[in-house]
Rosetta silent file (secondary structure, phi, psi, omega in degrees, C-alpha in Angstrom):
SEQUENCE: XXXXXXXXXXXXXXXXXXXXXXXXXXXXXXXXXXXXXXXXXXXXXXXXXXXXXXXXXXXXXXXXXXXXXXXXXXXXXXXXXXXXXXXXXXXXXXXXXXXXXXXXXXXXXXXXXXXXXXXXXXXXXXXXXXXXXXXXXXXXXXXXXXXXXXXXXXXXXXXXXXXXXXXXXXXXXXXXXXXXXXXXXXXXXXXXXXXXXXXXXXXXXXXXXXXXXXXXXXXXXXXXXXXXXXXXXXXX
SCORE:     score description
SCORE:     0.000 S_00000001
   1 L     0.000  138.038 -179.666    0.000    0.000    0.000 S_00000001
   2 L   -87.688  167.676  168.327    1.222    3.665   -1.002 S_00000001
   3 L   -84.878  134.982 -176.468    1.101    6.441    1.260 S_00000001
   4 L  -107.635   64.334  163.289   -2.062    9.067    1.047 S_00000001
   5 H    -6.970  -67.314 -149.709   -2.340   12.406    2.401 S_00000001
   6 H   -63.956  -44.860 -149.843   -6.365   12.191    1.756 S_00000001
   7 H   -78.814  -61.174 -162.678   -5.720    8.923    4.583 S_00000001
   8 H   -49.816  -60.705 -145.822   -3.448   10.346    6.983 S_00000001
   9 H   -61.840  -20.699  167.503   -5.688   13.514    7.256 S_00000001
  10 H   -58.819  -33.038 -178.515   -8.700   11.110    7.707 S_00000001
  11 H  -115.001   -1.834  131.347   -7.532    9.495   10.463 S_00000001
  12 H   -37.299  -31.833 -152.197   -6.488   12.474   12.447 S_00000001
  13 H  -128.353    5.863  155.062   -9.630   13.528   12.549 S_00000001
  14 H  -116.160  -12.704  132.654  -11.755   10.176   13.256 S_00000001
  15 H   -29.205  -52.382  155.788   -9.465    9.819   15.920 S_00000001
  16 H   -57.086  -52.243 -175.408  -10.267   12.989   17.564 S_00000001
  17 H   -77.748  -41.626 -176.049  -14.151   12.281   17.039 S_00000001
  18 H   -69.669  -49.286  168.690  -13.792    8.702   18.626 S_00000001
  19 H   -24.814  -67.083 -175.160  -12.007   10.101   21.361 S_00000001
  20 H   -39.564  -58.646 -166.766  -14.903   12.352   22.148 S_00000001
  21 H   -76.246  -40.911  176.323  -17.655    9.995   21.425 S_00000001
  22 H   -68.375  -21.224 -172.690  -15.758    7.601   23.626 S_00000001
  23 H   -87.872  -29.596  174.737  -15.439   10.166   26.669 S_00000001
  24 H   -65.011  -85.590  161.847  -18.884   10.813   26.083 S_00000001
  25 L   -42.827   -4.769 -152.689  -20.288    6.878   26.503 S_00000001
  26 L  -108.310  -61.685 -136.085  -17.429    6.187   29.314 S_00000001
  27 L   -93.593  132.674 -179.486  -17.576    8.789   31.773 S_00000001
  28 L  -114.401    9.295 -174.999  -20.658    9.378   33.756 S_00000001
  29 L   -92.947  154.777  160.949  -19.316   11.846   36.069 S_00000001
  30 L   -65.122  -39.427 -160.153  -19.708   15.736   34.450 S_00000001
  31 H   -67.023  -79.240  166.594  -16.544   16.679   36.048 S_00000001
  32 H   -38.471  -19.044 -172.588  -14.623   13.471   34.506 S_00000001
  33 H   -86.344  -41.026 -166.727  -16.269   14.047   31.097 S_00000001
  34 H   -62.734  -61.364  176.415  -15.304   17.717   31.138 S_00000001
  35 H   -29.172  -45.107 -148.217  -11.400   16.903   32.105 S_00000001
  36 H   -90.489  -14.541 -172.988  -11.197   14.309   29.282 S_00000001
  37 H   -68.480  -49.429 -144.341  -12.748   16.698   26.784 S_00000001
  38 H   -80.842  -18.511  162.016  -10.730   19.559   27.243 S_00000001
  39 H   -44.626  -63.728  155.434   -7.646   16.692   27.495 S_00000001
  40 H   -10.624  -95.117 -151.596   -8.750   15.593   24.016 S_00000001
  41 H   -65.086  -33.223 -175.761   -8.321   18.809   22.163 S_00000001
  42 H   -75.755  -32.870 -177.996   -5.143   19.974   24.286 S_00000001
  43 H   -69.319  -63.486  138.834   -3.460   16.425   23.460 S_00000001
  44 H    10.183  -83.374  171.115   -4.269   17.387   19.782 S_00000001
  45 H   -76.598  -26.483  155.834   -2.651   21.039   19.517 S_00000001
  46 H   -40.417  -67.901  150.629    0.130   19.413   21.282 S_00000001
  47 H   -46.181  -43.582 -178.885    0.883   17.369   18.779 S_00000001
  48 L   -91.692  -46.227  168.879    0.251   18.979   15.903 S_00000001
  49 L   -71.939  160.186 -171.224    1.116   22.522   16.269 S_00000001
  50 L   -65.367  154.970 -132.054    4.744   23.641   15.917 S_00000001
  51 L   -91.518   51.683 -173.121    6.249   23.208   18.747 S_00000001
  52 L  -100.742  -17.799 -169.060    6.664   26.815   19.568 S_00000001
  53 E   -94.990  134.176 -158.844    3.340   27.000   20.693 S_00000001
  54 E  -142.351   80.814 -167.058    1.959   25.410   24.203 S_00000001
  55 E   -85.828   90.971  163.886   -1.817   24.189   24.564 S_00000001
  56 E  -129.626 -163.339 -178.277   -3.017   23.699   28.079 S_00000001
  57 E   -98.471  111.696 -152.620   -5.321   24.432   30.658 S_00000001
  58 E  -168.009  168.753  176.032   -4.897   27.705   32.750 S_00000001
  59 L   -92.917  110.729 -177.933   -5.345   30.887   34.241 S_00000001
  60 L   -90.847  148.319  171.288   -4.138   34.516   32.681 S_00000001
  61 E  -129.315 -164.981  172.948   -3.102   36.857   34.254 S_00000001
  62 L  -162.486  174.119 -132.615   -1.444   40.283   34.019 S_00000001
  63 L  -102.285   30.752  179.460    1.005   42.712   35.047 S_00000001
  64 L  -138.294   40.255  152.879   -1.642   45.114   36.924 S_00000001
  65 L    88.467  -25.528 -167.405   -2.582   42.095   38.846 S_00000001
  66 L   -72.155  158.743 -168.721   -6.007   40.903   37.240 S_00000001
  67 L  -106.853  173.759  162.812   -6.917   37.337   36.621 S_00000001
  68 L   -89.087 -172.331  145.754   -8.493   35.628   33.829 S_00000001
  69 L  -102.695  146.317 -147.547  -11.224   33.249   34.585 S_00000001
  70 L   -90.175  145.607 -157.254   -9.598   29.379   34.370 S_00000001
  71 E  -121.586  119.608 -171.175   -9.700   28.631   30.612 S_00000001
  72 E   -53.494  -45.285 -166.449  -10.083   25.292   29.143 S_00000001
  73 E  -151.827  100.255 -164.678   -7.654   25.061   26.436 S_00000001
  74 E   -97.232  114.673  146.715   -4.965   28.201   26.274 S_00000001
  75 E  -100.725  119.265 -173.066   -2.320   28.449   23.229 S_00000001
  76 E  -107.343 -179.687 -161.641    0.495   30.332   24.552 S_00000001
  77 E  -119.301   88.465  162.736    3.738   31.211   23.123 S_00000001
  78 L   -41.950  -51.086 -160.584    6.455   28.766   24.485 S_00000001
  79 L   -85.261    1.720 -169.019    9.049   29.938   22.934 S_00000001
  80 L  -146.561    6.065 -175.912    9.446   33.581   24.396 S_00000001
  81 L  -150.779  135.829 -151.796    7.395   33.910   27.518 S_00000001
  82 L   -78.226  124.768  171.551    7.838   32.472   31.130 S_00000001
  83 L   -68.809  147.216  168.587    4.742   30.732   32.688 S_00000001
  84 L   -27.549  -67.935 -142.550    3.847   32.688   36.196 S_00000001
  85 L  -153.352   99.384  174.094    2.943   29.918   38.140 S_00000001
  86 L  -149.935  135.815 -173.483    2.447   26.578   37.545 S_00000001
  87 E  -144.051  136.294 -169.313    1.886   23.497   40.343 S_00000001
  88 L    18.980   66.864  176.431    0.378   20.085   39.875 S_00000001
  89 L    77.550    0.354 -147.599   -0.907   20.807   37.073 S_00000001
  90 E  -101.587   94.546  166.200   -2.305   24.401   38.210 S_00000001
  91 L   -88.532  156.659  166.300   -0.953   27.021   34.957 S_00000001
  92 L  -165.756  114.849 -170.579   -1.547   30.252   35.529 S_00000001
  93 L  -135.031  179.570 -141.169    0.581   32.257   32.473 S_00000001
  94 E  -116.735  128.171 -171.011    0.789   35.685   31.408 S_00000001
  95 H   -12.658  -73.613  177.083   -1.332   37.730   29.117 S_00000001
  96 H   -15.819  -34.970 -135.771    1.493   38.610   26.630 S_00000001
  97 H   -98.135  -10.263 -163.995    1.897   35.053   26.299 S_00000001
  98 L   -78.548  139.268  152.508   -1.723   34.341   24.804 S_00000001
  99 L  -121.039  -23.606 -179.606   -2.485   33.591   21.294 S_00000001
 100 E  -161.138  144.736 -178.299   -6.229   31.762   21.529 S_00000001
 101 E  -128.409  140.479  176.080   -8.501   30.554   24.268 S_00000001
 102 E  -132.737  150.439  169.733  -11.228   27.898   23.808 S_00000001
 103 E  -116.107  139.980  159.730  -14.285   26.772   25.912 S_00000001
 104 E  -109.850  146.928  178.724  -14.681   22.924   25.417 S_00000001
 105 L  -140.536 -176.597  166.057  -17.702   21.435   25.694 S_00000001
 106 L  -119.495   21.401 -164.919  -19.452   18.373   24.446 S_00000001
 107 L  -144.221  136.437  121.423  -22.341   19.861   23.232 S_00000001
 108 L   -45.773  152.692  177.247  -22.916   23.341   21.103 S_00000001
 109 L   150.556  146.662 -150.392  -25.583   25.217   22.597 S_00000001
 110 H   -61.275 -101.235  175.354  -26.714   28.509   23.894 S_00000001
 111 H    18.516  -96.075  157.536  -25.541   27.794   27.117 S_00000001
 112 H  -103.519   57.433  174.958  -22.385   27.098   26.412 S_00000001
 113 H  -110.831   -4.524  159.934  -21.521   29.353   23.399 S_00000001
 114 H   -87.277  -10.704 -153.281  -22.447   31.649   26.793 S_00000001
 115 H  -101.243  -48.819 -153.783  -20.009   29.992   28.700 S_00000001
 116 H   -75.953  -91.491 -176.422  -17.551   30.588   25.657 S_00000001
 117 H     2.119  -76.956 -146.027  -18.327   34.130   25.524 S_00000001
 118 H   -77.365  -33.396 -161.736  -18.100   35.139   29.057 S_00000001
 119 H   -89.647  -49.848  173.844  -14.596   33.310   29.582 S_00000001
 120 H   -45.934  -54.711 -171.960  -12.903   34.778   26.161 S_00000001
 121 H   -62.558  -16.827 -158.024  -13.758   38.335   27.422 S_00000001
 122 H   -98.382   -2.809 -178.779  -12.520   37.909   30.760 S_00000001
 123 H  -101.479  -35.662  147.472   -9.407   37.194   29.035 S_00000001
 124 L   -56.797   11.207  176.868   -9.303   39.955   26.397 S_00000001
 125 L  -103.631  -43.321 -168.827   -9.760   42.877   28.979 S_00000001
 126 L   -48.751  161.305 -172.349   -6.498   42.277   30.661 S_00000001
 127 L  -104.304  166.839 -150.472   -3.638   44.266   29.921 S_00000001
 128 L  -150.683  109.554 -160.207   -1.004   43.486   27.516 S_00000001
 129 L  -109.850  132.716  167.327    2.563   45.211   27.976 S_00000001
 130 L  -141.325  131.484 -171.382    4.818   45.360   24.778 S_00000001
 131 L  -103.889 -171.061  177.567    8.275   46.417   24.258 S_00000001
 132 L  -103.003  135.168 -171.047   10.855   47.075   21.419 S_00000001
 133 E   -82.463  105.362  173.308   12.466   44.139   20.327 S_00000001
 134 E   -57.526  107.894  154.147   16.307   44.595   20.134 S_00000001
 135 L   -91.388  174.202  144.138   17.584   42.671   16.907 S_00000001
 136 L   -48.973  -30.564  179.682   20.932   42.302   14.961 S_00000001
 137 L  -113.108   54.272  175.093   19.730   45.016   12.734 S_00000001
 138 L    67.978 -172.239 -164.550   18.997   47.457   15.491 S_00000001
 139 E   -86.815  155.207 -151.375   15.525   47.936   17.824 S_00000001
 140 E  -141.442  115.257 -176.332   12.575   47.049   15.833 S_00000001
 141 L   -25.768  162.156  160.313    9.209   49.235   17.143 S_00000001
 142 L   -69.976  152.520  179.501    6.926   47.267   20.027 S_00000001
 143 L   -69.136  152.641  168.059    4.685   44.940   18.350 S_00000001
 144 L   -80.521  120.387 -175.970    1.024   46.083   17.784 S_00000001
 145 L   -90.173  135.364 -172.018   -1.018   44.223   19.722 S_00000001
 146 L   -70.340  138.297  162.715   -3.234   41.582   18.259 S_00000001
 147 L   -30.330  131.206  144.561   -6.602   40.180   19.259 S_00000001
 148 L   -51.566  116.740  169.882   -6.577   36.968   21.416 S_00000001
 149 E   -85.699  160.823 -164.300   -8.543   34.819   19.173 S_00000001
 150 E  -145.407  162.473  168.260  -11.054   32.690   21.117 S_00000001
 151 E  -147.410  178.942  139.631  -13.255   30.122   20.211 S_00000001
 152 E  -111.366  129.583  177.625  -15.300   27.108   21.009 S_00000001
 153 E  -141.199  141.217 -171.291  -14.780   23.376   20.311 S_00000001
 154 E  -133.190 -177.349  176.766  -17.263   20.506   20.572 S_00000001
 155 L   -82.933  -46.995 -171.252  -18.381   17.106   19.531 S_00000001
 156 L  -135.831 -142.530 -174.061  -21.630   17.667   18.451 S_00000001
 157 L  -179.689  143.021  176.443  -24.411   20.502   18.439 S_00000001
 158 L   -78.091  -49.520 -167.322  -27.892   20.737   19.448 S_00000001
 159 L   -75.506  170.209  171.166  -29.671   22.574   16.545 S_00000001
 160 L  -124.219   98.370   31.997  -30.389   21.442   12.792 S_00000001
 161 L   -68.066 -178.085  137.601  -29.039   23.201   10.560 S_00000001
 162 L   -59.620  -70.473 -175.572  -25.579   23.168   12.938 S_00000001
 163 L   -74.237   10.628  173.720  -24.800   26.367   11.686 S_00000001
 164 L   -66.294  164.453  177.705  -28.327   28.033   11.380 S_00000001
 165 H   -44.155   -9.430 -166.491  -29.866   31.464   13.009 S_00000001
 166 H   -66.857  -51.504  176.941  -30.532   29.571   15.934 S_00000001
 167 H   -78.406  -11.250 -151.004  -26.992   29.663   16.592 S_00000001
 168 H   -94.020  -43.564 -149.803  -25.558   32.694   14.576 S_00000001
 169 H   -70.248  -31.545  170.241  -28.446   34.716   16.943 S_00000001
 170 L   -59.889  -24.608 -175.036  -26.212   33.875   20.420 S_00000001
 171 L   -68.787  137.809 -179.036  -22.982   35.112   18.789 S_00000001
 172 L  -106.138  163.788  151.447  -21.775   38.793   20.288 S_00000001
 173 L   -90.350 -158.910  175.705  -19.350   41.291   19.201 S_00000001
 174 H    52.369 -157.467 -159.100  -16.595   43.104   21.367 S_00000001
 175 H   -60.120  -11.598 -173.965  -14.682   41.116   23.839 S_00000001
 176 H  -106.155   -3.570  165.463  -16.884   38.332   23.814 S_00000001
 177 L   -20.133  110.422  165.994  -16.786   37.720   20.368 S_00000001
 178 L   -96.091  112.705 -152.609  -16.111   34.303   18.940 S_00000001
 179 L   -77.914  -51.359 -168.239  -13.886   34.004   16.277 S_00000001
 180 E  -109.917  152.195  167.989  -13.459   30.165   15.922 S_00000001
 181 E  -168.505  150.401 -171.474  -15.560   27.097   16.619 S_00000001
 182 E  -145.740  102.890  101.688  -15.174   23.750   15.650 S_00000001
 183 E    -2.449   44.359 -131.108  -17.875   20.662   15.692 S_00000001
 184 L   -74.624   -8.444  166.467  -16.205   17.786   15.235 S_00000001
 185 L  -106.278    1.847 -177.997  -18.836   15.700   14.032 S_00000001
 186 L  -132.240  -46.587 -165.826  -20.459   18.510   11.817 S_00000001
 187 E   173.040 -164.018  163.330  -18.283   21.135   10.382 S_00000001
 188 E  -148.184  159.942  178.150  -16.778   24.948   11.748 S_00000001
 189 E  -117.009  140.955  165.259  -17.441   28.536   11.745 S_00000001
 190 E  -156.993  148.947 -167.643  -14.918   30.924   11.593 S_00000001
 191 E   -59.031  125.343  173.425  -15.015   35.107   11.973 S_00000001
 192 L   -98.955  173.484 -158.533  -13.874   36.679    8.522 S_00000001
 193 L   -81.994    0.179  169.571  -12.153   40.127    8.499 S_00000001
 194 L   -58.606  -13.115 -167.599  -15.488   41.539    7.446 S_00000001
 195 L    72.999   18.195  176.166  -17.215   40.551   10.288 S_00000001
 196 L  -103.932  166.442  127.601  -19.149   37.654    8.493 S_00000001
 197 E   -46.372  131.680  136.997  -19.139   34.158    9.512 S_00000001
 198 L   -99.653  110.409 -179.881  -17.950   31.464    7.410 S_00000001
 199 L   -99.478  130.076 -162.319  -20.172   28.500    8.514 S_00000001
 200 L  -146.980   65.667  178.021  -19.521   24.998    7.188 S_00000001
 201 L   -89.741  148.620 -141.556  -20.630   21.600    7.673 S_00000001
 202 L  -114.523 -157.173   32.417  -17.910   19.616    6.342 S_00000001
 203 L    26.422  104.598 -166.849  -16.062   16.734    5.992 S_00000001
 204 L    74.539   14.788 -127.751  -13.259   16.115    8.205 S_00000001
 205 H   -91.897  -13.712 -176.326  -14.164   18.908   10.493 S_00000001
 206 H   -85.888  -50.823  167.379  -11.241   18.126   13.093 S_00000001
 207 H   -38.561  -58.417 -178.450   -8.665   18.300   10.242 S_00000001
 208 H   -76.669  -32.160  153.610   -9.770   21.408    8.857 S_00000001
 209 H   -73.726  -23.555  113.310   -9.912   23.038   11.787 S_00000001
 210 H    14.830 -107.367  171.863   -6.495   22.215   12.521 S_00000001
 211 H   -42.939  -45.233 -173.099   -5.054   23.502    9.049 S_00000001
 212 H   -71.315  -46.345  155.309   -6.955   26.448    9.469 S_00000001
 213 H   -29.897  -84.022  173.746   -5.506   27.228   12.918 S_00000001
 214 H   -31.497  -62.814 -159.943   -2.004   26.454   12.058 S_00000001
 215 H   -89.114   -8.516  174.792   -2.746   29.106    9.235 S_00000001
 216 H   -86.733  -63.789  149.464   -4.311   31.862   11.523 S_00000001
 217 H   -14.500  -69.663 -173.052   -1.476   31.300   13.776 S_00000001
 218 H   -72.306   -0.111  168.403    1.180   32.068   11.310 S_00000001
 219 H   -97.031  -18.371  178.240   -0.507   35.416   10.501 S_00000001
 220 H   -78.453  -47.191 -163.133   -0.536   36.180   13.789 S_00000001
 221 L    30.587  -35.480  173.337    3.608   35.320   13.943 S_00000001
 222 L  -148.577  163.023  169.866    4.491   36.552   17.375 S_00000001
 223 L   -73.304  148.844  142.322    3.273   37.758   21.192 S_00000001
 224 L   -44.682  143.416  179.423    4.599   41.029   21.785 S_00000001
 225 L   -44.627   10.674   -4.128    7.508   41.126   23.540 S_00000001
 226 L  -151.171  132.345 -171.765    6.679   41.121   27.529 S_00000001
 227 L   -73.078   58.508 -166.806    7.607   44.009   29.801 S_00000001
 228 L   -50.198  -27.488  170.733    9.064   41.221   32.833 S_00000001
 229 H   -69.435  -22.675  148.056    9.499   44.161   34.752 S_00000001
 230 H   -52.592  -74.862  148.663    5.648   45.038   35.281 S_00000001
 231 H     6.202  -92.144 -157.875    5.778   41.578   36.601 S_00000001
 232 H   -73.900  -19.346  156.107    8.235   42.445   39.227 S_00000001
 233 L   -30.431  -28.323 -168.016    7.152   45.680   40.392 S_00000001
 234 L  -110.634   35.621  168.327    3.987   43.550   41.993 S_00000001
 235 L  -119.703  175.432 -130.939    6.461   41.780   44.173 S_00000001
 236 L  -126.034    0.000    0.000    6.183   42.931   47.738 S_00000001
C-alpha cells in the first residue's frame, strides 16, 4: 500500500471524534467528562502545532494584577514567555503570552456558546505590555497588539441546521466575540475580516480546523515582547 495524504488527514480527525464519542459513553461523572474533553483537544494542539506554541489548561493573568477566569484550552507562546505559576498541574501564564482561548464542551448550545463568551472576554480585557524588540539590525518598534482569538470546540451541536440562526443569533461582538468554533462531528465557523461568519458543515471537520488554525497562527507570527518588569514591580 502507497502512502495518502487524503488517509493520513482522515484518520487524524476520526481519531479525535472517537475520542470524544468515547469520553462521552465512558464517563458518567460531568466533572470526569469535562477533564477528558478539554484533554482531548489539548493532546491534539500538542501534537500537531509547531512546537513553539503550548496548549493547556490555565489561568491569565497580568502585570496590573487581574486574573483571567480558568480557561479550558490556552495556546500560549512557548518559545518567548515564562509561565507565572504553575503546580500540579495548576498554569496560571501571562497575558502577553496568549495567542487563543477555547471553551470545550461536548455539546454546542446557547448555554455554552455563553459559557464561551463570558470566559474569552474575561481574558481579552487584561492588559497586555509590549516592548521594542532589540535585533541584529537594530531595535525594531513594540509589536502592535493583536486580538486573542477565542473560540469554542465541541463534539456535536444541538440545533439542525448546525450552523443556522438559531446559533448565529447567540454570537456577540466586542470582547466576547467568537472568532473560531469547531464541531467535530459537523463542520466549523470561523469570523472573517469583514465581520461575516464562514459556517460549514464539512467533511473532516477536526482536520480542517487544525489547518486552518495552524494558518491563523502564522498570521498572527508573534506575542509582543513582555515588559518582565511590570511583573516584578507587583512583588512585595
Amino acid at each position: 500500500m502507497n502512502w495518502s495524504l487524503p488517509i493520513l488527514l482522515d484518520e487524524l480527525n476520526a481519531s479525535v471524534t472517537a475520542d470524544l464519542q468515547r469520553a462521552r459513553k465512558t464517563l458518567g461523572h460531568p466533572t470526569d467528562l469535562g477533564d477528558a474533553t478539554e484533554e482531548i483537544w489539548i493532546e491534539l494542539f500538542n501534537k500537531y502545532l509547531p512546537h513553539r506554541y503550548h496548549a493547556l489548561k490555565a489561568t491569565v493573568v497580568d502585570s496590573n494584577g487581574e486574573f483571567s477566569e480558568q480557561i479550558d484550552v490556552v495556546i500560549r507562546d512557548r518559545q518567548y514567555t515564562p509561565l507565572v505559576f504553575t503546580f500540579k498541574n495548576k498554569h496560571v501564564v501571562p497575558a502577553e503570552s496568549v495567542y487563543a482561548v477555547f471553551e470545550s464542551k461536548q455539546e454546542m448550545n446557547a448555554t455554552h456558546i455563553g459559557y464561551a463568551q463570558k470566559k474569552i472576554a474575561s481574558v481579552r480585557k487584561l492588559h497586555r505590555t509590549s516592548l521594542p524588540v532589540p535585533t541584529i539590525d537594530g531595535t525594531k518598534m513594540a509589536k502592535v497588539l493583536v486580538p486573542v482569538l477565542g473560540g469554542i470546540l465541541t463534539l456535536s451541536s444541538k440545533w439542525r441546521p448546525v450552523f443556522g440562526d438559531a446559533m448565529l443569533g447567540y454570537l456577540q461582538a466586542g470582547l466576547e466575540r467568537i472568532d473560531a468554533g469547531c464541531v467535530a462531528d459537523s463542520g466549523n465557523l470561523w469570523l472573517n475580516e469583514d465581520g461575516s461568519y464562514t459556517l460549514a458543515e464539512q467533511t473532516k471537520p477536526v482536520t480542517r480546523f487544525l489547518l486552518e488554525l495552524i494558518s491563523r497562527l502564522q498570521a498572527v507570527a508573534t506575542v509582543p515582547m513582555i515588559d518582565m518588569r511590570a511583573y516584578v514591580e507587583k512583588l512585595e
